[in-house]
C-alpha positions, 0 to 999 in steps of 0.5 A: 444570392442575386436573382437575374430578372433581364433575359438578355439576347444578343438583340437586346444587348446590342439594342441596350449598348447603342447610344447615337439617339442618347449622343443626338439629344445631347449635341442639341442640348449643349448646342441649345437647339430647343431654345430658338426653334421654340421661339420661332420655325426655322430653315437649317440655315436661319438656325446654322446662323443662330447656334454658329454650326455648319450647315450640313451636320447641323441638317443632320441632327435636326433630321436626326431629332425630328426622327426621333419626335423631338422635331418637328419638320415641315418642308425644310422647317424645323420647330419644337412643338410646346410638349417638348418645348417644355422640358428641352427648351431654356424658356420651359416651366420644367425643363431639364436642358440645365440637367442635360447639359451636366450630362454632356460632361459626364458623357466626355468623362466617362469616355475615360472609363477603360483607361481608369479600369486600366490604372491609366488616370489620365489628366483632368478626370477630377471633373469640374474644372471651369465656370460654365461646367459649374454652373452647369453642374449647380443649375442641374442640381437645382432641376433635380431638387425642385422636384425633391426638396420639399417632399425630402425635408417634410420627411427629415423635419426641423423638431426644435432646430433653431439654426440650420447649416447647408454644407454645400448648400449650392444654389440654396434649394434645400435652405429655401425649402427649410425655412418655408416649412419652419418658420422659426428656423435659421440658416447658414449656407456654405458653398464655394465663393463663386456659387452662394452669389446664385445662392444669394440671388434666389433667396433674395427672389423668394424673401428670405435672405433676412433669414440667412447667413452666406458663407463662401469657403472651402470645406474641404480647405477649412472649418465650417461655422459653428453654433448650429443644432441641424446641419444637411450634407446633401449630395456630397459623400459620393464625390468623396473617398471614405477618408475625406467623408470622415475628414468632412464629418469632422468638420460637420460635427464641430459646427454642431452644438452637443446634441445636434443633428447630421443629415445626409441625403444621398445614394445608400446601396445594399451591403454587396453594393449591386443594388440599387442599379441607379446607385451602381450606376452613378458609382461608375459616374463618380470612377471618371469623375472623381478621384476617390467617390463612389456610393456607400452602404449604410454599414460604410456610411454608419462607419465614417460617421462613428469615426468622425464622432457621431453616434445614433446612425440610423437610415431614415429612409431608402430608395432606389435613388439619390433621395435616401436619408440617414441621419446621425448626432454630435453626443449631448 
């Protein structure tokens, strides 16, 4: 039985649904407000000018945002001081503004979110849909993943591999991160033709694009190569329905030699599907997002896998978060 760990009262309640500060960060993130006003101090007309914005609103979310300490102001001049700087800024070692900016587009998705629930699937809820979304969407994987991938692949280990294959490999966090920890491995990163160029580029910035074949394709439109023993399904399965999981699974496993090895990193929820709260959460994500996602347990996972072929699913690590890994092999 659940336990019920919040005491919720109606200040609370009211206090969890206001949302204006989460809208504020986010209008100064798709603006990239941070950016300039790291650069130099700057009056609300110098920056109006900078961003194209009309001076009067745009005064009202600096106030807004030196209110909430994001700001800072000094008779009538803004800056963003260097803690900040760091995280909000494009400029910033370990910013989040490309993380932030994908976050815009869920924020207008999930604004659809009653007429879903309604059966009212109104035009253009499958997501992304244009260059800057994807980018946008890629560039906020790759935050995530600089804090993740290495710690992640020391956990799932190469053991004998010799050719590893990225199934949606995006920018190629995950193919960099491999071929650092096993030296002897290969890699074959496959995304869509319009994302493995950002792939390209940052493995050819690391000094390893010598040991790596880009493929640009479609999984969902055709096979995927084969001949390798270790393949990575990183962050995908929650976009997809359980048919086409098992449709993906199918292809994984003719690109795997007998005995290769699936690995999947992505949410894995309890079998009553409320826990973790992060993986119920972002279930509602992949509702306004996609046609048919969500987040599965491991018995739902476990399932797919065998019906595509796969045997000796197990859960390799769990969490509260999209780190979880399970595992599972093409028969030898």
């Amino acid at each position: 039985m659940q336990s019920m760990s919040r005491d919720w009262t109606g200040e609370s309640l009211l206090g969890f649904a206001y949302f204006l500060d989460i809208r504020v960060l986010l209008t100064a993130a798709e603006l990239d407000l941070f950016t300039p006003l790291t650069a130099r101090p700057q009056t609300v007309a110098e920056l109006a000018l900078v961003v194209g914005a009309d001076e009067r609103p745009l005064e009202m979310v600096l106030d807004a945002l030196a209110g909430l300490e994001l700001l800072e102001k000094r008779e009538n001049v803004y800056t963003c001081p260097p803690g900040i700087a760091n995280y909000l800024s494009a400029t910033g070692e370990e910013s989040v503004l490309p993380m932030l900016r994908h976050h815009v587009g869920i924020w207008h998705r999930s604004s659809r979110l009653t007429e879903i629930v309604r059966g009212k699937h109104t035009d253009g809820r499958v997501g992304l849909s244009d260059a800057d979304s994807t980018k946008a969407f890629i560039e906020a994987m790759h935050v995530r993943a600089k804090v993740t991938a290495k710690e992640n692949v020391a956990v799932i280990g190469v053991g004998s591999a010799k050719h590893l294959i990225d199934v949606g490999g995006a920018s190629g966090s995950y193919t960099i991160e491999f071929l650092k920890y096993s030296p002897a491995l290969r890699a074959t990163l496959f995304d869509r033709p319009e994302v493995v160029e950002m792939a390209r580029r940052r493995l050819t910035d690391e000094g390893l694009i010598d040991r790596v074949t880009i493929v640009g394709g479609d999984f969902t439109a055709g096979p995927l190569p084969t001949g390798h023993d270790l393949a990575l399904v990183s962050a995908i399965i929650h976009q997809n329905s359980p048919e086409e999981n098992v449709a993906l699974y199918r292809k994984v496993f003719d690109a795997l030699v007998p005995g290769g090895r699936l690995v999947i990193r992505d949410h894995v929820m309890s079998p009553d599907k409320i826990s973790p709260t992060s993986g119920a959460m972002f279930a509602i994500n992949m509702l306004v997002s996609t046609a048919g996602g969500g987040t599965y347990s491991l018995d739902e996972i476990r399932s797919t896998l065998e019906e595509a072929g796969f045997s000796s699913v197990r859960l390799v690590r769990g969490g509260a978060e999209m780190e979880c890994i399970v595992e599972a092999f093409r028969p030898g």
